[in-house]
Each structure stands twice: as structure tokens, then as C-alpha cells.
C-alpha positions as CSV (number, residue, x, y, z in Angstrom):
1,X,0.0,0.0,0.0
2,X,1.3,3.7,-0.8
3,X,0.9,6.0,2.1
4,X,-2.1,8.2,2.4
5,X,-0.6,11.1,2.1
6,X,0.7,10.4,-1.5
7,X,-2.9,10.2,-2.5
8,X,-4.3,10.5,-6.5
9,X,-4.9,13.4,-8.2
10,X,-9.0,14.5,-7.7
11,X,-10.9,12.7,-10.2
12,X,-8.7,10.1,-11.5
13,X,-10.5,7.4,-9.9
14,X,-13.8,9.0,-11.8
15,X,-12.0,8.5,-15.0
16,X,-11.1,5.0,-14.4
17,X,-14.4,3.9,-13.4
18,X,-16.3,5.3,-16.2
19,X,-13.5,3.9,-18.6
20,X,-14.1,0.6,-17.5
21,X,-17.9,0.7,-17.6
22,X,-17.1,1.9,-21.5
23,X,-14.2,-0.7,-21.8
24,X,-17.3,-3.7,-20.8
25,X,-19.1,-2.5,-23.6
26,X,-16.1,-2.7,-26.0
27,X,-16.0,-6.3,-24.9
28,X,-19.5,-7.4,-25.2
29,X,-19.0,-5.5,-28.8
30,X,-16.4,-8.0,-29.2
31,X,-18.1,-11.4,-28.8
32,X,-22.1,-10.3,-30.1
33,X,-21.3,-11.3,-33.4
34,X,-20.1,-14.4,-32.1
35,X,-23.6,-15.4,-30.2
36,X,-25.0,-13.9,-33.6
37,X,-23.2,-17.0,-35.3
38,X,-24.3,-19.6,-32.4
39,X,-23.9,-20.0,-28.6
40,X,-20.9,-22.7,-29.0
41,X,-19.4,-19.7,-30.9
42,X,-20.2,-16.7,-28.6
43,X,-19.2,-19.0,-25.6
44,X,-15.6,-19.5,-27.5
45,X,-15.0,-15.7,-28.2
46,X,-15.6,-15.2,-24.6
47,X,-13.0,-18.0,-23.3
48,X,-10.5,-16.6,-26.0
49,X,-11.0,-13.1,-25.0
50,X,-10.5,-14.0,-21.5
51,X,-7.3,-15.9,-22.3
52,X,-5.7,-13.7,-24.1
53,X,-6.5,-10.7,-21.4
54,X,-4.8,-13.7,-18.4
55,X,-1.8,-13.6,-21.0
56,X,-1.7,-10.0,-21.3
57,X,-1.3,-10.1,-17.3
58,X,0.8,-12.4,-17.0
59,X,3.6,-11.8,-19.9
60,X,2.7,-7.9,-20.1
61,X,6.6,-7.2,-18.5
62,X,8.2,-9.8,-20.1
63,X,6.8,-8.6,-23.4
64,X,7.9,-5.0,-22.6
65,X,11.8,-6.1,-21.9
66,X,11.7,-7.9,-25.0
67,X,10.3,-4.7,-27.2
68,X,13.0,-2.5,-25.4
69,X,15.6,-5.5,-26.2
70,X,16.7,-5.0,-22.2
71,X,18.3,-7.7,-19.4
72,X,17.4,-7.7,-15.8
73,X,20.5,-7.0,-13.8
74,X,21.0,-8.0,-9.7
75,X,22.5,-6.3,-6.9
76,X,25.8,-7.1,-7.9
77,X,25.9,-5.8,-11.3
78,X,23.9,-2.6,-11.1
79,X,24.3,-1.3,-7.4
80,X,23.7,2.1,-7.3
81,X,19.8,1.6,-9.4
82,X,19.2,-1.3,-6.8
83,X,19.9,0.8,-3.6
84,X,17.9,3.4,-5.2
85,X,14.7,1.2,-5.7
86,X,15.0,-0.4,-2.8
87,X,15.0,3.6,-1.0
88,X,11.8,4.2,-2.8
89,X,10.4,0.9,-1.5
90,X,11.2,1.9,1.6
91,X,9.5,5.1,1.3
92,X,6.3,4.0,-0.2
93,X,6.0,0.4,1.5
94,X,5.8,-1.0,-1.9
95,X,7.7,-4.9,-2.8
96,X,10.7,-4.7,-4.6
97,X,10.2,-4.8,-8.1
98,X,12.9,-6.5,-10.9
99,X,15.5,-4.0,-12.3
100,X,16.6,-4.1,-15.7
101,X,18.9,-1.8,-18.7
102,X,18.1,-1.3,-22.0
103,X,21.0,-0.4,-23.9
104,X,20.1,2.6,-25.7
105,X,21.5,5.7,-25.9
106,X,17.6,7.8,-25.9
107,X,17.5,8.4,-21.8
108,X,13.7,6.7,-20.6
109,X,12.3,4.3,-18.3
110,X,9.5,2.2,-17.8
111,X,7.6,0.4,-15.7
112,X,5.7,-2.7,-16.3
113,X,3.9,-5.8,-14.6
114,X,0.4,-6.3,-13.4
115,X,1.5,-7.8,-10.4
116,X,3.4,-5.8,-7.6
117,X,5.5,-8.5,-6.4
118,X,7.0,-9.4,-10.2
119,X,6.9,-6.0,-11.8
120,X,9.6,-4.5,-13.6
121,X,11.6,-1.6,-13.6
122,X,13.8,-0.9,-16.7
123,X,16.2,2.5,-17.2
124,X,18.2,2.9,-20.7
125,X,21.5,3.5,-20.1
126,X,21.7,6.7,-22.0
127,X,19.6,7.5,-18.9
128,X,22.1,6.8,-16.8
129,X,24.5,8.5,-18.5
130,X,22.9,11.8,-18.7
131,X,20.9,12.1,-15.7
132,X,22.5,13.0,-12.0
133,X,21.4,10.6,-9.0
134,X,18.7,12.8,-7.6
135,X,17.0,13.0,-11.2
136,X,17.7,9.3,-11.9
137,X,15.8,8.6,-8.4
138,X,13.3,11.0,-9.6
139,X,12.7,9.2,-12.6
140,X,12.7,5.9,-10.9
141,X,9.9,7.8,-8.6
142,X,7.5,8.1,-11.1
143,X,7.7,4.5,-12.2
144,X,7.2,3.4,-8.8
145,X,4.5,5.4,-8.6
146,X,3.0,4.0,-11.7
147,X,2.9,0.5,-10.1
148,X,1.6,2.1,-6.5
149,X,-1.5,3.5,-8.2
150,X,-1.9,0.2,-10.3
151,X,-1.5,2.4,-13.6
152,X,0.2,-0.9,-15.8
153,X,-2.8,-3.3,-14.8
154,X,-5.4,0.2,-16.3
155,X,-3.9,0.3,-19.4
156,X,-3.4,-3.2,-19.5
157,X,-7.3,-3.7,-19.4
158,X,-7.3,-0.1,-21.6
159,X,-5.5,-1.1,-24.4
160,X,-6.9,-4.9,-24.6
161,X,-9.3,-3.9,-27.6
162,X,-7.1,-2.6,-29.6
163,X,-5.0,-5.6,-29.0
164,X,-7.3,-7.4,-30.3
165,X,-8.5,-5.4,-33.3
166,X,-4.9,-5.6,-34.3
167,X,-4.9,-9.4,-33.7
168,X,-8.0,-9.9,-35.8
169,X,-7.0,-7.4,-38.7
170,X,-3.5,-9.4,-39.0
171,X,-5.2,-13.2,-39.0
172,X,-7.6,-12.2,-41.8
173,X,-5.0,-10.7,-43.6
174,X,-2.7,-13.6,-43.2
175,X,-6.1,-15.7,-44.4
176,X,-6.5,-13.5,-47.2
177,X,-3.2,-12.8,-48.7
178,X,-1.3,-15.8,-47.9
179,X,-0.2,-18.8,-50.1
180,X,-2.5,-21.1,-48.0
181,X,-4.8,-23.3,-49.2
182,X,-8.5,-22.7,-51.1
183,X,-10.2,-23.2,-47.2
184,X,-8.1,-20.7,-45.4
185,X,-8.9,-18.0,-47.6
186,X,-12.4,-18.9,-47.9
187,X,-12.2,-18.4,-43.7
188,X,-10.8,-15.3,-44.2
189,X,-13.5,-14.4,-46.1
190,X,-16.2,-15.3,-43.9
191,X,-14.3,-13.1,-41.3
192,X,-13.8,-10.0,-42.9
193,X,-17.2,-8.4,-41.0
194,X,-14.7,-8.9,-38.3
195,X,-12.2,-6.5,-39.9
196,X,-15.0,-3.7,-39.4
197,X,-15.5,-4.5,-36.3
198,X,-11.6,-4.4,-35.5
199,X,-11.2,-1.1,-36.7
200,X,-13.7,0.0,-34.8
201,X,-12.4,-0.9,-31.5
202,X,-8.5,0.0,-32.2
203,X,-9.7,3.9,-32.4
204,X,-12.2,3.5,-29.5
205,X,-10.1,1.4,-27.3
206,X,-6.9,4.9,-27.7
207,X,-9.9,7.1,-27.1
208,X,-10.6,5.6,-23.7
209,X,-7.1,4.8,-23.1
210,X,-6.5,7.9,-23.6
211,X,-9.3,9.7,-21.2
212,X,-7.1,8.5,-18.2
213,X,-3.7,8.2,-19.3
214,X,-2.4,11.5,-19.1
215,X,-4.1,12.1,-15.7
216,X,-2.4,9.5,-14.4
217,X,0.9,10.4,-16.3
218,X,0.8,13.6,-13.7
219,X,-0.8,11.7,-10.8
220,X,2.3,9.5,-10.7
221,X,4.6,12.8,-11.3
222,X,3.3,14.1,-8.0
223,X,3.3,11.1,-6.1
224,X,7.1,10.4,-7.5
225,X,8.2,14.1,-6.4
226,X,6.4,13.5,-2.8
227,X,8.4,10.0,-2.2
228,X,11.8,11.9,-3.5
229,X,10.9,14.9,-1.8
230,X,12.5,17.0,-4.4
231,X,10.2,18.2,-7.1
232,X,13.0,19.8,-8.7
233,X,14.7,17.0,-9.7
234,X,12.1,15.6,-10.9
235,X,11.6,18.9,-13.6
236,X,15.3,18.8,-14.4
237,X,14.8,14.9,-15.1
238,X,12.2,15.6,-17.6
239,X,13.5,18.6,-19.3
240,X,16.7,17.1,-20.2
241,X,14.8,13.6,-21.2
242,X,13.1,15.7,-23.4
243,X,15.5,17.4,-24.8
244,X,17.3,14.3,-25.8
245,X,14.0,12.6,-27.4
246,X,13.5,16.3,-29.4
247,X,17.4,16.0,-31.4
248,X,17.3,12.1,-31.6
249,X,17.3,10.2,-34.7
250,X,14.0,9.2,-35.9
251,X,15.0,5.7,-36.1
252,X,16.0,5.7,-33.2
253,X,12.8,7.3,-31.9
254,X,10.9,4.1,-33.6
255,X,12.7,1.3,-31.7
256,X,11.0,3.0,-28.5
257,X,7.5,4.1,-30.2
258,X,5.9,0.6,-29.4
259,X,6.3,1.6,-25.3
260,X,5.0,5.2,-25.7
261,X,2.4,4.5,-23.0
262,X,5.1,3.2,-20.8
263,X,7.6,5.1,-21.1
264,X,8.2,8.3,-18.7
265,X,8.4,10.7,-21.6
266,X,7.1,9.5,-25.3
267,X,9.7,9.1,-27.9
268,X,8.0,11.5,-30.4
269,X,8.3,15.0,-31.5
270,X,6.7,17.2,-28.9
271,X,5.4,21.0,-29.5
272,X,3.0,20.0,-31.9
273,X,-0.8,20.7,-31.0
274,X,-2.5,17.5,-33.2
275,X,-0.1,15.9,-30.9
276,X,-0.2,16.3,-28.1
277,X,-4.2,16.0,-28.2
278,X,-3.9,12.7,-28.8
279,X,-0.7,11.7,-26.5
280,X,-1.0,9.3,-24.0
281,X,1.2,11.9,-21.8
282,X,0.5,15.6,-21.4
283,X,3.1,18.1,-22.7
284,X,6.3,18.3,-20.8
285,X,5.8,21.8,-19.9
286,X,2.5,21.0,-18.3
287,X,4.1,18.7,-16.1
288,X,7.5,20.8,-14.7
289,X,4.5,23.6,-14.1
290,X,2.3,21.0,-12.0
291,X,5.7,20.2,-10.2
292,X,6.3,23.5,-9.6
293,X,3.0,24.0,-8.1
294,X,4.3,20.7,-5.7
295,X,7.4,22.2,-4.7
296,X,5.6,25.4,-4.0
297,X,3.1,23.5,-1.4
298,X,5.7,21.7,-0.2
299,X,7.8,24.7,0.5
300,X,4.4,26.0,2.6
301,X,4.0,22.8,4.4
302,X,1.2,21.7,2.4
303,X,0.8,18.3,-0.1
């Protein structure tokens, strides 16, 4: 449990429920045309949707170190980023989580797990090479504040639509293009309605996602400043992470794209309005001027 006093921002826990309630009717979206087709049918979209939803939970961090091409490290390799996590445990009464370094020169981190006790933190190691140890525990702040408020397993459950829309869109297209024989192709044919139906949830699943994300994007700034203590660092951290991502290469911006949600700043081009409106993180200025306004009330004695 995270202490009281690094509560959530007011009317996060709004957002959430309503984007659940909206997420259940994605779902039942899902499988209708399935009970359309028979019971047996609708019955078997429902146990495959719930698989694959238990697989997202379970593998969602393994996935993530395998898009970032990163290694857990122990104690003994990395011992300055362990006694730093393990500070922060201490701090917000949280269970260790993994540690691990991708080795990429962009500086980011991530956090990712649905389950406290096997979550992961990772940390590129152009992050480590740019950032001081106050920002770099700032940075690590905000990811443990991402798995106090529970933010992986939201957009876990978020992002499951579009997931599947994706899923569905590339099996038909396999069905359909492929050098298969006469009968795959004819089942890609009888589930092409289902390639409507994908596209509609992939946009609608990022809508929701999106209603919550960057709310809790500056939820877990605050929390990560209030378990540091030092909002400052936690500015300086994201200004020069920003900075970085803004003269990187663009392919190098790519590798990292897939994690956008995860990642503590996006890799993508910021200071453009289209942008930003649909950015699963607010603007970077918006953030150092909401931890500003923390450093001010803590400066007063307030949180």
C-alpha cells in the first residue's frame, strides 16, 4: 500500500471507473457477433478473450523487456539503481520490483507488470548516462508510482481492444493474402465483418485509453516528487529527457515508439498541437509547471 498522504490526483478514480464501464461494452461488442453465429461460438470468443486478457497479465513485463531489447540485472551488477529502488520501496511500502537496462543511448524508463511483487523496472542506459542521481531517483519515482497507483494493470485492461483489433486485422489478412490453401482463404472471407469491427475498436479502445492516461501520467509525477521529496529533480529529469528525445534520430525514436504508453516521456516530436491531443502523456511543460506547483506546497508545508 502507498501511504495516504501520496494520494491520487481528484478525479482520477472518476475516469477510471467510467473507462471501465465503457471498456465492458467494447467487450461485449467483441463477442455479439459471435452469439450472432451460435452460442458454441459466442461462448468461445468469450474464453478466448479472457485468455488472451490472463496472457496479457501475466507476460505484459516480459513482453515489454523484449520490445526494449533490455536484461534484468542483480544487486551485484547494477548497485547504485538497486539501492535506489530499494530507498523508494522503503518510502512508499511498496515490494521490490525487478531491475533491468536497455542499452540505448535515448535516456527513458519504464515500468511494467500487473503484479506488484514481479513488476519490472527498466532505465536505458543513456539514462544513466545523462541524468544526476537525484533526477535518476526522480525518474525511478515516477515508475514506482505507476505500479503504486496500479496504472500498468489500467492500461493493460485499456489497451486490450485494440490488441485485439490488431490481432484480428493481422489473422484475416494472413487468411487472405497468404499462399494457404482454397479453405483458409475462404475463412478469411467469412471473417472479414470482423475486420470492421476491429477497426472499430482499435480507435475506441486509444480514445478511452486515452481519457485516463495522461491524468495518471501527472498523478504518478506528483506522487514520484512527494516519495523523493525533491520536485525539482524531478523537472530537471524531464526537461533534459526531453531534450534528448527532441534531437534524436527518428530511427532511433521508432525502436521505442511501441512503449510510448510506458515510457516516462514518449519518444516522439513534442510542440506540436495535433499531438499532443492525442498523446498518452500531457506536454512536458504542463508537467515541470504541476511540479512547480508541488514544490511550492511543499515549500508552505502543504501536499
Amino acid at each position: 500500500m502507498v501511504p495516504a498522504r501520496y494520494s491520487r490526483e481528484r478525479g482520477l478514480t472518476s475516469r477510471v471507473v467510467l473507462t471501465m464501464v465503457l471498456l465492458a461494452v467494447l467487450y461485449g461488442l467483441l463477442v455479439t457477433p459471435f452469439f450472432q453465429v451460435s452460442t458454441l461460438w459466442g461462448l468461445a470468443a468469450v474464453a478466448a478473450v479472457a485468455v488472451l486478457l490472463t496472457a496479457q497479465f501475466r507476460y505484459a513485463d516480459n513482453v515489454a523487456l523484449w520490445a526494449m531489447d533490455a536484461r534484468e540485472v542483480s544487486a551485484a551488477e547494477e548497485p547504485e539503481l538497486h539501492g535506489l529502488v530499494e530507498r523508494l520501496c522503503m518510502s512508499s511500502g511498496l515490494p521490490k520490483p525487478r531491475v533491468a537496462v536497455a542499452d540505448t543511448e535515448i535516456p527513458n524508463a519504464f515500468a511494467a507488470g500487473c503484479r506488484r511483487d514481479r513488476a519490472v523496472v527498466c532505465v536505458t542506459t543513456g539514462l544513466r548516462e545523462r541524468l544526476d542521481v537525484a533526477e535518476l531517483e526522480s525518474v525511478l519515482a515516477h515508475e514506482m508510482a505507476h505500479l503504486a497507483h496500479r496504472d500498468v494493470v489500467v492500461a493493460t485492461i485499456a489497451g486490450f481492444p485494440a490488441f485485439c483489433g490488431g490481432l484480428i486485422i493481422t489473422t484475416v489478412s494472413g487468411l487472405l493474402l497468404g499462399e494457404g490453401r482454397l479453405a483458409a482463404r475462404l475463412a478469411g472471407v467469412v471473417l472479414l465483418p470482423m475486420v470492421a469491427l476491429a477497426v472499430l475498436l482499435f480507435p475506441l479502445s486509444q480514445l478511452l485509453n486515452l481519457a485516463i492516461s495522461r491524468q495518471r501520467e501527472l498523478c504518478a509525477d506528483r506522487t514520484g516528487a512527494l516519495l523523493t521529496g525533491r520536485p525539482a529533480a524531478s523537472s530537471a529529469a524531464l526537461t533534459k529527457i526531453c531534450a534528448e528525445i527532441e534531437s534524436a534520430p527518428t530511427a532511433e525514436l521508432r525502436e521505442l515508439r511501441p512503449l510510448n504508453g510506458l515510457l516516462t516521456v514518449p519518444a516522439r516530436a513534442t510542440g506540436r498541437a495535433v499531438a499532443d491531443l492525442v498523446s498518452t502523456h500531457p506536454p512536458v511543460e504542463v508537467r515541470v509547471r504541476r511540479l512547480t506547483e508541488v514544490s511550492q506546497r511543499l515549500a508552505s508545508g502543504r501536499r
